[in-house]
C-alpha positions in Angstrom: 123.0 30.4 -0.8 125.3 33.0 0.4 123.8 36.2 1.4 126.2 37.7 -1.1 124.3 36.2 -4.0 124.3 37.4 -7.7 121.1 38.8 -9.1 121.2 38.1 -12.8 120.5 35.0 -15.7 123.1 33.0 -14.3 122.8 30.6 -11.4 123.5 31.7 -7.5 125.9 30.4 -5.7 124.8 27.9 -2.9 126.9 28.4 0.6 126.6 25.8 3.1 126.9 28.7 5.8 123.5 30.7 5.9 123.5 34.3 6.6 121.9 34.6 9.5 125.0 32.3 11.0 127.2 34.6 10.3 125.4 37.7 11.1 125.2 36.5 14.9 129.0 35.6 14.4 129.6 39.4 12.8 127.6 40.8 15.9 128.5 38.1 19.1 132.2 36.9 17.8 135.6 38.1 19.1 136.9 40.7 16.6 139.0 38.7 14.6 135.8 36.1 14.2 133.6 39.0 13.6 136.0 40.3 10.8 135.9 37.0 9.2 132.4 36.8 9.1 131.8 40.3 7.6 134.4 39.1 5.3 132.6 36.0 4.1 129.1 38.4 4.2 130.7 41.1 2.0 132.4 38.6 -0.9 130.0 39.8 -3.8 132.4 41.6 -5.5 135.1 38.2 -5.5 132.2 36.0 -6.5 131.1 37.9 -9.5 134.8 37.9 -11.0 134.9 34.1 -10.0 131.6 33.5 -12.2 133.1 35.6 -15.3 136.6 33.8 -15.1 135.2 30.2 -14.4 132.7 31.0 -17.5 135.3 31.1 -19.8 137.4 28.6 -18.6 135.8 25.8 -17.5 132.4 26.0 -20.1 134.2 25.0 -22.9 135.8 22.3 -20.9 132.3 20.8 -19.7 131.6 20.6 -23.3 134.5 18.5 -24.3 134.3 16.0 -21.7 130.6 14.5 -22.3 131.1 11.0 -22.4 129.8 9.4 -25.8 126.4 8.1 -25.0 127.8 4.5 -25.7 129.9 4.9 -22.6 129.6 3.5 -19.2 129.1 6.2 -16.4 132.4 7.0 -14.5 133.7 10.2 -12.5 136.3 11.9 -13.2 137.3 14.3 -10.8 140.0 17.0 -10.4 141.3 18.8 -7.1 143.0 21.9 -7.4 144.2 24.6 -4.3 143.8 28.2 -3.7 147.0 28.0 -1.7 144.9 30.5 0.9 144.0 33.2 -1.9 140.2 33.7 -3.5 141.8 32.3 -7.3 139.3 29.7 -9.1 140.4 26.9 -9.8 143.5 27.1 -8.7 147.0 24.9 -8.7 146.2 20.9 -9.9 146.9 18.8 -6.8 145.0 15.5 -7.7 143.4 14.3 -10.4 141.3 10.8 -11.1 143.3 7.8 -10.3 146.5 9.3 -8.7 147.5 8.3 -5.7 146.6 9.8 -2.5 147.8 13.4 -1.5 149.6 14.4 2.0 147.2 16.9 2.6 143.9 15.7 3.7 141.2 18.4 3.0 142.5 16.9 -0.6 141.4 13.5 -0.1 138.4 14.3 1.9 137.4 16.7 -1.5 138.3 13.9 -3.8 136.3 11.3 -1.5 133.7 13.3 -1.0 132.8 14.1 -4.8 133.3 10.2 -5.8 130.9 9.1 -3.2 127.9 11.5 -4.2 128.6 10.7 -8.0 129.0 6.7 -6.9 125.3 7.4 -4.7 123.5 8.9 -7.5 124.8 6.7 -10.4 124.4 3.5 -8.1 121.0 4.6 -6.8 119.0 6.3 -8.9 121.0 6.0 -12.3 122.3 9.5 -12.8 125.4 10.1 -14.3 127.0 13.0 -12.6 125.7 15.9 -11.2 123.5 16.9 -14.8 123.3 13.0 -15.9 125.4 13.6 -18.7 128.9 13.3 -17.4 129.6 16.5 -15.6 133.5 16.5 -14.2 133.5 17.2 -11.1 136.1 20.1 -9.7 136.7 21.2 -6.2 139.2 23.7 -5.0 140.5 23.3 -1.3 142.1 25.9 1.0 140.2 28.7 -0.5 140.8 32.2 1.1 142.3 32.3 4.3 140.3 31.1 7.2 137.5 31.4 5.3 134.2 30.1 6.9 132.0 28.2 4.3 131.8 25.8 1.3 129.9 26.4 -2.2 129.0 25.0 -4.9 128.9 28.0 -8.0 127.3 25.7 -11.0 130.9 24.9 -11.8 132.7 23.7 -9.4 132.7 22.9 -5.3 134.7 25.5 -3.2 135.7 24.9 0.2 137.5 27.1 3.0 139.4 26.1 6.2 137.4 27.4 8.8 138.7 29.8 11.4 139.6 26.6 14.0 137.4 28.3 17.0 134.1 28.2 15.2 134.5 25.7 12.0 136.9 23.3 11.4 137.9 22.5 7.4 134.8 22.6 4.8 135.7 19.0 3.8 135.4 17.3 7.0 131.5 16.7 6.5 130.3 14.9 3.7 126.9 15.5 3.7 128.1 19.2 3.2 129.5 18.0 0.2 126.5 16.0 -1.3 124.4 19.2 -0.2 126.3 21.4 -2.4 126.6 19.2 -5.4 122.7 18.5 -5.1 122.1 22.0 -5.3 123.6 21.3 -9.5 121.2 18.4 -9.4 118.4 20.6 -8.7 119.2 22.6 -11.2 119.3 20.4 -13.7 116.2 18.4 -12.5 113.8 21.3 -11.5 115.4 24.8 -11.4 113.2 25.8 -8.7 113.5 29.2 -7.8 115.9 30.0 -5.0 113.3 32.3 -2.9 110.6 32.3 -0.6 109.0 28.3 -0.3 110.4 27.1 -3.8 113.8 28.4 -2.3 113.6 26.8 0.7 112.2 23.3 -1.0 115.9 23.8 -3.1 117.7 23.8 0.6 115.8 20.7 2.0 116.2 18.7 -1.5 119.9 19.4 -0.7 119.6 18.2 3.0 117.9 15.2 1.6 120.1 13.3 -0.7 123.1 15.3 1.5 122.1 13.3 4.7 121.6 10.1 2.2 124.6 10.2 0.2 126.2 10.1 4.4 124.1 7.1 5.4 124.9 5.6 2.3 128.4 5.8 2.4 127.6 4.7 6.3 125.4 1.9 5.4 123.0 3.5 7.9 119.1 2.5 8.3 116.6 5.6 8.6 116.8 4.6 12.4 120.3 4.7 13.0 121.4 7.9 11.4 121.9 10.9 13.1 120.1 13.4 10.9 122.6 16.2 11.3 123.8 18.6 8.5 127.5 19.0 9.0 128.4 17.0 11.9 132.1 17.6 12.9 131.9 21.0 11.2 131.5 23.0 14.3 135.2 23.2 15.9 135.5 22.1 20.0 133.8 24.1 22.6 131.2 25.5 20.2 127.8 24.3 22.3 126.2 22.2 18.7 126.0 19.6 16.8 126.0 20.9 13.5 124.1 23.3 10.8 120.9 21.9 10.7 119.0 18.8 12.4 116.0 17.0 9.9 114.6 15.5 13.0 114.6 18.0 15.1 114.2 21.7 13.5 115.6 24.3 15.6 118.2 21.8 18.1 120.9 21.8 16.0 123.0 24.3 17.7 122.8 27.0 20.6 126.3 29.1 21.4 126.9 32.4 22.4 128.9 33.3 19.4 126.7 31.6 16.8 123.0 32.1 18.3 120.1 29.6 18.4 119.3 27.6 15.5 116.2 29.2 14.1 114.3 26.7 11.8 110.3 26.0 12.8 109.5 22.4 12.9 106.2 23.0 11.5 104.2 25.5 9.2 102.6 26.9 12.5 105.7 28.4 12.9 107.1 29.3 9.7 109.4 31.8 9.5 108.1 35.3 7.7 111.1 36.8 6.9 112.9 39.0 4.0 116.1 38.1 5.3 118.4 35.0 3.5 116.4 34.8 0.3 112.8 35.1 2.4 114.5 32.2 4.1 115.5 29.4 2.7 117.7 28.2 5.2 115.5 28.9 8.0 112.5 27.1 6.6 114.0 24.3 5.1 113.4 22.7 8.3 109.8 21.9 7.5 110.1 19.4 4.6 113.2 18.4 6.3 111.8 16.8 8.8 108.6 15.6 6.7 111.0 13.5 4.4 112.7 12.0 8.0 110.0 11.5 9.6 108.3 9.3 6.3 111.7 7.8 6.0 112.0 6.9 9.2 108.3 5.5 9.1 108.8 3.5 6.1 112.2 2.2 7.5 115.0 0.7 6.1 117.6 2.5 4.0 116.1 5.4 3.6 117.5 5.9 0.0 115.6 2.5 -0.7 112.1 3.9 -0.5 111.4 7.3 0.8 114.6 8.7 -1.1 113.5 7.1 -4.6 110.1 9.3 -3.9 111.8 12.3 -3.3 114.2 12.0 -6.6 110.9 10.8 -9.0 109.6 14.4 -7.2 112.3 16.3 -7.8 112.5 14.6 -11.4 108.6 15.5 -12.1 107.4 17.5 -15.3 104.7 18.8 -12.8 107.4 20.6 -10.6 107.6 24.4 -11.4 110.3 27.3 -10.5 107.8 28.7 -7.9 106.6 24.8 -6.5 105.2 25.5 -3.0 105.2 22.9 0.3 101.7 22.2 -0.9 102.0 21.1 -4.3 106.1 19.3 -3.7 104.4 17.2 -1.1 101.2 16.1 -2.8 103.8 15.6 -6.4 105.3 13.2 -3.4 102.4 11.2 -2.4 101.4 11.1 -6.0 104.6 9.4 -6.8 104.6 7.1 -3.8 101.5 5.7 -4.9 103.1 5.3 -8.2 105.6 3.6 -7.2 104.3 1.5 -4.5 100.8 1.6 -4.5 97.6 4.3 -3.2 97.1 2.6 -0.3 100.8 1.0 0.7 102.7 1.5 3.9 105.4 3.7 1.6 102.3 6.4 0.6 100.3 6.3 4.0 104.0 7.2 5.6 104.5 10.2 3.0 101.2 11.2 3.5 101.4 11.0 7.7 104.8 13.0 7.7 103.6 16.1 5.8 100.4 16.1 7.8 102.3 16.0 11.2 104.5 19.1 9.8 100.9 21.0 8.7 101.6 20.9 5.0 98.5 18.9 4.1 
């Protein structure tokens, strides 16, 4: 979520960028990325008047579109652009069915949003992003060179990047299925977007983020990269994106953006007040559980370990304020559901939150 987030009833909005990113940019970057980066950091104001305007004009709208429940499951998607101002939703430039545009951060929105809603429906039989039909809106070329993507319970947002530190928002998929799986959480759990819970909301998003990629990639565990935002961070930035799930803490190391700062493990868990009590930084820790059980359990790793995490995530007995502790035994409880107390799938769950000190 952005650092900028709201503090009332409604939902926050989810940025793909985490604060502490673009605090090292605001204090390291030249001046023109160091304004840009305050710019992004001080955005409350914008965001609040986006959440009153897109209230009123796209609730009603939701409403309408529901699918009768005799219906087959399809998307139906809408592009619109800011045209470079901080306007929600923007001028129409593509809607479902019509033909490509010329301007690719277009397509790669419209792409992007048909191949998480094609992953969850053909997966794990959701329809949309609340399983009732949700449209799916994204505005492209948001602000001007603005440096992040979010998702705001109504819609995707996505900037262009400043070209020296991030290219365009759209470029990365799993950025896209991260966002949009912060509505599936919401609808499927509502945990609580602070502290462990918080941080449980940002891995769930890595998760089916990564998978929705290696999906669309027809990747095994063992042949995916496990990067967050690959071919996000623009040339001569020293990274390889946001966030690694194998690797906590690798994923990038610049003089501009800093060192990436998740803990691999709970002996190193992050105490901090800073990004929601971090839910960005320590994210890494069930991040890497689920690879590391995916990547034991191999195949497709939406096949088997993914399944477990969406039952999880899907579980009455998951709470607002679910810890590590109880997510990951809710997960071993459901792999031996699903596939037996003492199967390969269960003994891998079990193994990967033990290596990470969970259990």
């Amino acid at each position: 979520m952005c650092n900028h987030a709201r503090h009332d009833r409604v939902h926050p909005i989810y940025c793909i960028l985490p604060p502490h990113m673009l605090k090292e940019i605001a204090k390291n970057g030249t001046p023109q990325q160091r304004s840009l980066a305050i710019d992004t950091l001080s955005a409350d104001h914008t965001f609040r008047q986006i959440r009153s305007v897109q209230a009123a004009m796209l609730a009603p709208r939701r409403g309408a579109a529901v699918a009768p429940v005799a219906a087959a499951p399809s998307v139906h998607r809408t592009i619109y652009t800011a045209n470079q101002t901080e306007t929600l939703p923007g001028t129409l430039v593509r809607s479902e069915g019509s033909p490509k545009s010329n301007d690719v951060s277009v397509n790669e929105a419209y792409d992007g949003l048909g191949a998480t809603f094609e992953f969850y429906q053909e997966i794990y039989h959701r329809n949309s992003i609340d399983d009732a039909g949700m449209p799916l809106i994204g505005t492209v070329h948001y602000g001007e060179q603005y440096d992040n993507a979010f998702w705001n319970s109504q819609q995707m947002v996505f900037g262009d990047g400043d070209g020296t530190l991030f290219n365009r928002f759209t470029v990365a998929l799993d950025v896209i299925g991260h966002e949009l799986t912060h509505g599936v959480t919401e609808h499927a759990a509502a945990l609580a977007y602070s502290g462990q819970p918080g941080a449980l909301n940002e891995s769930v998003s890595d998760v089916f983020g990564s998978l929705i990629k290696q999906y669309t990639l027809k990747q095994t565990a063992d042949k995916a990269d496990w990067i967050i935002g690959a071919g996000l961070l623009a040339k001569g930035v020293k990274g390889v994106g946001l966030r690694s799930m194998k690797e906590p803490g690798t994923a990038y190391d610049d003089p501009v953006l800093g060192k990436d700062p998740q803990p691999a493990d709970m002996a190193h868990y992050v105490q901090t007040a800073q990004d929601n009590h971090g839910v960005h930084i320590n994210s890494g820790i069930p991040n890497r559980a689920f690879c590391l059980a995916a990547i034991d359990i191999g195949g497709y790793a939406w096949d088997k370990a993914g399944r477990i995490w969406y039952e999880t995530l899907n579980d009455s007995h998951i709470k607002p304020n679910t810890t590590f502790k109880t997510f990951a035994k809710l997960t071993v409880s459901n792999a031996n559901r699903l596939y037996g107390a003492n199967s390969a799938e269960s003994k891998a769950v079990s193994k990967a939150w033990d290596t990470v000190g969970v259990l």
